[in-house]
RODO-2510 file (C-alpha; in nm, 4 decimals, decimal comma):
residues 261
     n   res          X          Y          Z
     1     x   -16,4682    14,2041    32,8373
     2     x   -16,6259    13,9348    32,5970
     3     x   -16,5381    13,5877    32,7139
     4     x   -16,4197    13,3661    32,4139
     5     x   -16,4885    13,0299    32,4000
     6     x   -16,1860    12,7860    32,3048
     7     x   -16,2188    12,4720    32,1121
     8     x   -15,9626    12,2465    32,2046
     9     x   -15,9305    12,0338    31,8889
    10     x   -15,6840    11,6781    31,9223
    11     x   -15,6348    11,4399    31,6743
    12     x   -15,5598    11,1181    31,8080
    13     x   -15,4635    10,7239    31,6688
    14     x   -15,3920    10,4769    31,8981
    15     x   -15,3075    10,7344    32,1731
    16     x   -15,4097    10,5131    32,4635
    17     x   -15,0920    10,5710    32,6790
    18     x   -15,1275    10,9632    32,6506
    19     x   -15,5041    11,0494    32,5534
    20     x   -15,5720    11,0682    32,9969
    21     x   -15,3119    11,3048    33,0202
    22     x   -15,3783    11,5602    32,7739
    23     x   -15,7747    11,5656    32,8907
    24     x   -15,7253    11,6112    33,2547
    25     x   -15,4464    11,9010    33,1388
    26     x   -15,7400    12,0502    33,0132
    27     x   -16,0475    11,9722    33,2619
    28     x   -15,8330    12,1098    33,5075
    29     x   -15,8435    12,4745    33,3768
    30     x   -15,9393    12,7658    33,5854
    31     x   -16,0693    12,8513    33,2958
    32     x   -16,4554    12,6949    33,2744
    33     x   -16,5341    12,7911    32,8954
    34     x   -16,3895    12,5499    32,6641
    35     x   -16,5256    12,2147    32,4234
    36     x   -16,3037    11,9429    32,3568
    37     x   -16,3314    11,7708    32,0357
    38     x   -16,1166    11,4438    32,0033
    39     x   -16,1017    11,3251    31,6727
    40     x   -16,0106    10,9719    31,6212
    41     x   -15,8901    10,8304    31,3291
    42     x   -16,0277    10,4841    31,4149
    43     x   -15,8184    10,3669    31,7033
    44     x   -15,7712     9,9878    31,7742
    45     x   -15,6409    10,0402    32,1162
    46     x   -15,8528    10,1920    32,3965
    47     x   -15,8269    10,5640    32,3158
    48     x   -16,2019    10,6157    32,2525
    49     x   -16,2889    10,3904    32,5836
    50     x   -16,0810    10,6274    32,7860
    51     x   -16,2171    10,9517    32,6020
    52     x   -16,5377    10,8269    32,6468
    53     x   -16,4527    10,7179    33,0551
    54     x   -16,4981    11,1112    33,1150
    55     x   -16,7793    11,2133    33,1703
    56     x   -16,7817    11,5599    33,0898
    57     x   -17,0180    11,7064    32,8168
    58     x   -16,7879    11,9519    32,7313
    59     x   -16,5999    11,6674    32,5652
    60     x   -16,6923    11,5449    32,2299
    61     x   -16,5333    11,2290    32,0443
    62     x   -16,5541    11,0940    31,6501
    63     x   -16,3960    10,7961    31,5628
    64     x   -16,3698    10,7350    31,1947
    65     x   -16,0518    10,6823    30,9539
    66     x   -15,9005    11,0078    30,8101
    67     x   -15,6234    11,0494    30,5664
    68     x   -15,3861    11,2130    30,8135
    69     x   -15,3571    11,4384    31,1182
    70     x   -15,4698    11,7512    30,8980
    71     x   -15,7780    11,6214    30,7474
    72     x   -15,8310    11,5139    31,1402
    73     x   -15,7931    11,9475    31,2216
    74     x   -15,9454    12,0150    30,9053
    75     x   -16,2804    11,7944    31,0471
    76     x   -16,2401    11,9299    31,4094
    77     x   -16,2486    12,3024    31,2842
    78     x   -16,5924    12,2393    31,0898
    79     x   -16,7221    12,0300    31,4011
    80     x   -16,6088    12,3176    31,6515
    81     x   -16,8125    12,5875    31,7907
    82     x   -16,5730    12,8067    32,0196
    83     x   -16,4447    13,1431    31,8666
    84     x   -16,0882    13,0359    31,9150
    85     x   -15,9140    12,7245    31,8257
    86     x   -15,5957    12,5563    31,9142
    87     x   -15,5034    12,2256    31,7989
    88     x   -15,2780    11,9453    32,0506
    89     x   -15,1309    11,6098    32,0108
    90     x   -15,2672    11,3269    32,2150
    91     x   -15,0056    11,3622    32,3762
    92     x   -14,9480    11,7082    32,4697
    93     x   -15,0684    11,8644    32,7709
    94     x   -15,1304    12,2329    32,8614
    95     x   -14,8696    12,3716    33,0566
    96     x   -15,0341    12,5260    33,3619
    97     x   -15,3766    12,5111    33,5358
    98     x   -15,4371    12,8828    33,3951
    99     x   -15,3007    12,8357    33,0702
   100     x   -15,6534    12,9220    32,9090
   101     x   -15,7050    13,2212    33,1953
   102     x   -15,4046    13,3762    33,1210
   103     x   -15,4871    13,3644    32,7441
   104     x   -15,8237    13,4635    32,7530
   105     x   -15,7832    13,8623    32,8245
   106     x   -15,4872    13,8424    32,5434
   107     x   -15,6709    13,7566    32,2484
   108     x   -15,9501    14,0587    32,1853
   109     x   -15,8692    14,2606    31,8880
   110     x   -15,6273    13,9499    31,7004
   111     x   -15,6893    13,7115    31,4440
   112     x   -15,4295    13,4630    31,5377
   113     x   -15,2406    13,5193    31,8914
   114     x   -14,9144    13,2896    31,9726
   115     x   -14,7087    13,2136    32,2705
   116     x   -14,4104    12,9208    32,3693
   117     x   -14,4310    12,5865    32,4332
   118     x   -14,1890    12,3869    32,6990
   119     x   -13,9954    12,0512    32,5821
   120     x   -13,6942    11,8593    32,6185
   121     x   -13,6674    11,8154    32,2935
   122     x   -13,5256    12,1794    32,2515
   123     x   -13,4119    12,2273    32,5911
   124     x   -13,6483    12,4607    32,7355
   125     x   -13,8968    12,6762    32,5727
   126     x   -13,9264    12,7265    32,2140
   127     x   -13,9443    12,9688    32,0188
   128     x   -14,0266    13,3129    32,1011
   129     x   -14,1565    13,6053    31,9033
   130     x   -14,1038    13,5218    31,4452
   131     x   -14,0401    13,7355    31,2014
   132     x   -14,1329    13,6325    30,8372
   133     x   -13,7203    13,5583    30,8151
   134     x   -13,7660    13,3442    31,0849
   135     x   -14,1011    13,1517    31,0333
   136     x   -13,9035    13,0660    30,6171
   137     x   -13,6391    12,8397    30,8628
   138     x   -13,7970    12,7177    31,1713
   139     x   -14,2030    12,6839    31,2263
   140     x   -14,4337    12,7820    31,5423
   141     x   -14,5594    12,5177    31,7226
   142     x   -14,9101    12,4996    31,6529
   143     x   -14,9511    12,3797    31,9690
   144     x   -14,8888    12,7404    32,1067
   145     x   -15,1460    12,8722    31,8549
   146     x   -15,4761    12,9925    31,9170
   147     x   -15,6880    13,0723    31,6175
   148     x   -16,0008    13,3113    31,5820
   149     x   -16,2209    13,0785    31,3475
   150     x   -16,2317    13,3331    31,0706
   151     x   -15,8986    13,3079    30,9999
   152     x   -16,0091    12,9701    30,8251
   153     x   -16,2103    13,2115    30,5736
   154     x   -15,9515    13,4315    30,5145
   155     x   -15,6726    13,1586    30,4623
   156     x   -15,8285    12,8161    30,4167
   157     x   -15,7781    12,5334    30,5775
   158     x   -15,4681    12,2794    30,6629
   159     x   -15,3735    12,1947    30,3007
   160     x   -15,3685    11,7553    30,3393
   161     x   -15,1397    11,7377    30,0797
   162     x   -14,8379    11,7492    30,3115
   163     x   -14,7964    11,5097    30,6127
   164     x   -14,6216    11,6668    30,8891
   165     x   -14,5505    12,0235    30,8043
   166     x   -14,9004    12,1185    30,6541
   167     x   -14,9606    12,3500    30,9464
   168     x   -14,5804    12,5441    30,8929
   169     x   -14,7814    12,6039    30,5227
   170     x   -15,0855    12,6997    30,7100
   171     x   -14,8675    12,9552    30,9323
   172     x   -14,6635    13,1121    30,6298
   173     x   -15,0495    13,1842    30,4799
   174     x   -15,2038    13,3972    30,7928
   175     x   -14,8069    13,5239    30,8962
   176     x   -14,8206    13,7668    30,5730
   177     x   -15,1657    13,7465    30,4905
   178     x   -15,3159    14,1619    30,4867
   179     x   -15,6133    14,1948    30,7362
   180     x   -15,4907    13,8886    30,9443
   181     x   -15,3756    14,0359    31,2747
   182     x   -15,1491    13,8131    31,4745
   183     x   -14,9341    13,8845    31,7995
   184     x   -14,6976    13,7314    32,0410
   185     x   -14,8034    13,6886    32,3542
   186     x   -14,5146    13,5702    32,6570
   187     x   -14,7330    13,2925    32,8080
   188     x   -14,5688    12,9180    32,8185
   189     x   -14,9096    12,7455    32,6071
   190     x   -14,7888    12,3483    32,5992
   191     x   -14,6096    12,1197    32,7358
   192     x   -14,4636    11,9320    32,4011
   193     x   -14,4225    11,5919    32,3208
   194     x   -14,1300    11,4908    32,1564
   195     x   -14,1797    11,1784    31,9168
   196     x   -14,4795    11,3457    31,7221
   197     x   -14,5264    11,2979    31,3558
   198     x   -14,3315    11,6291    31,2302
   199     x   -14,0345    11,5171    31,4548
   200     x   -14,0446    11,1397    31,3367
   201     x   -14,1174    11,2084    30,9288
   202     x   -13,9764    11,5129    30,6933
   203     x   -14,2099    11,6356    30,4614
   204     x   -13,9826    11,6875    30,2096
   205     x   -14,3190    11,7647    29,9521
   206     x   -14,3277    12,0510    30,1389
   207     x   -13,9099    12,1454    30,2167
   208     x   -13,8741    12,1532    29,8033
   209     x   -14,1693    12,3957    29,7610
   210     x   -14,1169    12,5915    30,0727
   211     x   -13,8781    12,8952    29,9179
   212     x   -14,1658    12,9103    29,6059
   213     x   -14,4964    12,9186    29,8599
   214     x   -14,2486    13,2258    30,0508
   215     x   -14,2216    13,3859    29,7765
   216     x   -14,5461    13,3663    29,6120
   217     x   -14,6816    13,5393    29,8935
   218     x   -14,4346    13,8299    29,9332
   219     x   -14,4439    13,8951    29,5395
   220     x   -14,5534    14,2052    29,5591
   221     x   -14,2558    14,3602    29,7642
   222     x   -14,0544    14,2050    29,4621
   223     x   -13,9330    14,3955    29,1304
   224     x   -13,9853    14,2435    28,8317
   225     x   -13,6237    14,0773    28,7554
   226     x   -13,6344    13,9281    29,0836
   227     x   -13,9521    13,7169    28,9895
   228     x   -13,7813    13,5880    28,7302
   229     x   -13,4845    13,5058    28,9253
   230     x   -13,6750    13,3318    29,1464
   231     x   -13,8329    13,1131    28,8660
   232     x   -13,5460    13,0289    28,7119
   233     x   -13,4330    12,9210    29,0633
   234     x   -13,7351    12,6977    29,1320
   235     x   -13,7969    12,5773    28,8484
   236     x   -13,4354    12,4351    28,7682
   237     x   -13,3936    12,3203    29,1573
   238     x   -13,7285    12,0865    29,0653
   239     x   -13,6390    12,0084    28,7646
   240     x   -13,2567    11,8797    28,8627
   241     x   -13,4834    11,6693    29,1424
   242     x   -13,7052    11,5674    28,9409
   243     x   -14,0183    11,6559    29,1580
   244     x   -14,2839    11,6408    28,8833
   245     x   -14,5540    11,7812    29,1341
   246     x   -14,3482    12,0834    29,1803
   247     x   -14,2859    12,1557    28,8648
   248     x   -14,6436    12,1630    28,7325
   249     x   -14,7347    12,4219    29,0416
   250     x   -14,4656    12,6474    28,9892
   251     x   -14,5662    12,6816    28,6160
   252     x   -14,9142    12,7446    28,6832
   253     x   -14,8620    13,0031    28,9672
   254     x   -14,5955    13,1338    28,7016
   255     x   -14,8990    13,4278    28,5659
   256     x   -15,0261    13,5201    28,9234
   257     x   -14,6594    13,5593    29,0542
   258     x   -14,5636    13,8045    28,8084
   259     x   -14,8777    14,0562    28,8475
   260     x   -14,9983    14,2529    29,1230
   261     x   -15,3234    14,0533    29,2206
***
C-alpha cells in the first residue's frame, strides 16, 4: 500500500494557551509520516516561542500578518508538501493517538475523504455521513477533512472573501464537483474547540449568497423555468437587502447559469 504523507496545516494568532496542545496531539501519532506547518499571523503573545520550543523538524513555523484564517490555509497549502492535507485550529487536538493510522489505509482511491469530530459544543460527535441536502444547511467540519492536494486544482482554493464560513464554500465546490471523489469514513478525526471564529462571527456575506453558489453548481440538473425562478428569487432577496456585492455576482453568473457549460 502507498503510504501518504499528511500535512497538518494550523493557522494560529495569539494561540499561546492552546498552540502546546494541539502539537503534542499530533507528535504523539503512531503514525510517523506527517509535516506540521503552523502559520502565524504575527502573534504578540508567545505562540511562535512555544512552536519553536519543539524541536522536531517535522514542524515548520511562519509568522507574518495575513488577512484572515483562509489566506493563513490558502499559504499553508502552497507551503505544504504531504499528499493529503487537513487543516486545525490552534486549538484543536486530534482525537486519538492513531487518528492518522487509522486514516491512512482509508484514503487510496479518494480525492477528499471525511470523518466526525467530538465536542461539547454539539453534545457528542458531529455530523456523520452529508448529502448535498444536508451540506446546503449545516457544514463539515473541516477539521474532520483530509484533502488530496489536487483537489486545490480542480476546485481552487479557500475563497478570502468570506471570514468564517469560506471553507463551507470550499466544501459545496468539491461536494458536487464531477471527477472529485469524496467518501465518509466512521473514524472520530478531532477533538473540537468550541469558541473558534465560525462559532463566534456569522458570515452573513456568505448566508445571503449561499442558496445562489448551490444552485449555480447543480444548474445543470435544472430545467430552464426553474433558472429563472431562481433568479428572480435571488436577485429580489438582494435587492430587498440591499447587498450590492450580491447583486453584481448574481448578474454576471446570470449567462453561465442558464447554459450547459
Amino acid at each position: 500500500m502507498h503510504t501518504p504523507l499528511f500535512s497538518i496545516i494550523i493557522p494560529s494568532y495569539n494561540s499561546g494557551k492552546t498552540i502546546r496542545f494541539c502539537l503534542e496531539s499530533i507528535l504523539k501519532q503512531t503514525y510517523p509520516h506527517f509535516e506540521i506547518l503552523v502559520m502565524d499571523g504575527g502573534s504578540t503573545d508567545e505562540t511562535v516561542n512555544i512552536a519553536r520550543s519543539y524541536k522536531d523538524d517535522r514542524i515548520r513555523i511562519y509568522s507574518e500578518k495575513d488577512k484572515g484564517i483562509y489566506d493563513a490555509m490558502n499559504k499553508g497549502i502552497k507551503l505544504s508538501t504531504g499528499e493529503w492535507l487537513i487543516f486545525l485550529g490552534s486549538d484543536d487536538t486530534l482525537y486519538a493517538d492513531t487518528t492518522l493510522s487509522s486514516v491512512a489505509p482509508l484514503v487510496e482511491g479518494y480525492d477528499v475523504v471525511y470523518g466526525n469530530v467530538y465536542s461539547t459544543r454539539f453534545g457528542g460527535l458531529y455530523d456523520g455521513e452529508f448529502t448535498g441536502k444536508k451540506l446546503l444547511k449545516t457544514n463539515i467540519s473541516h477539521q474532520a477533512i483530509f484533502f488530496n492536494r489536487d483537489v486545490f486544482d480542480k476546485v481552487g482554493f479557500f475563497n478570502t472573501r468570506y471570514k468564517s464560513q469560506g471553507d463551507w464554500d470550499h466544501n459545496l465546490r468539491w461536494f458536487y464537483t464531477k471527477g472529485v471523489k469524496h467518501r465518509f469514513i466512521d473514524v472520530t478525526i478531532t477533538n473540537f474547540a468550541d469558541g473558534g471564529l465560525s462559532s463566534r462571527f456569522q458570515d452573513a456575506g456568505f448566508a445571503t449568497i449561499r442558496n445562489w453558489k448551490y444552485n449555480m453548481i447543480i444548474k445543470n440538473q435544472l430545467r430552464f423555468a426553474d433558472k429563472l425562478k431562481v433568479i428572480t428569487s435571488e436577485l429580489t432577496a438582494a435587492i430587498k437587502d440591499k447587498r450590492r456585492r450580491n447583486i453584481l455576482t448574481i448578474i454576471s453568473e446570470i449567462p453561465r447559469f442558464l447554459t450547459s457549460w
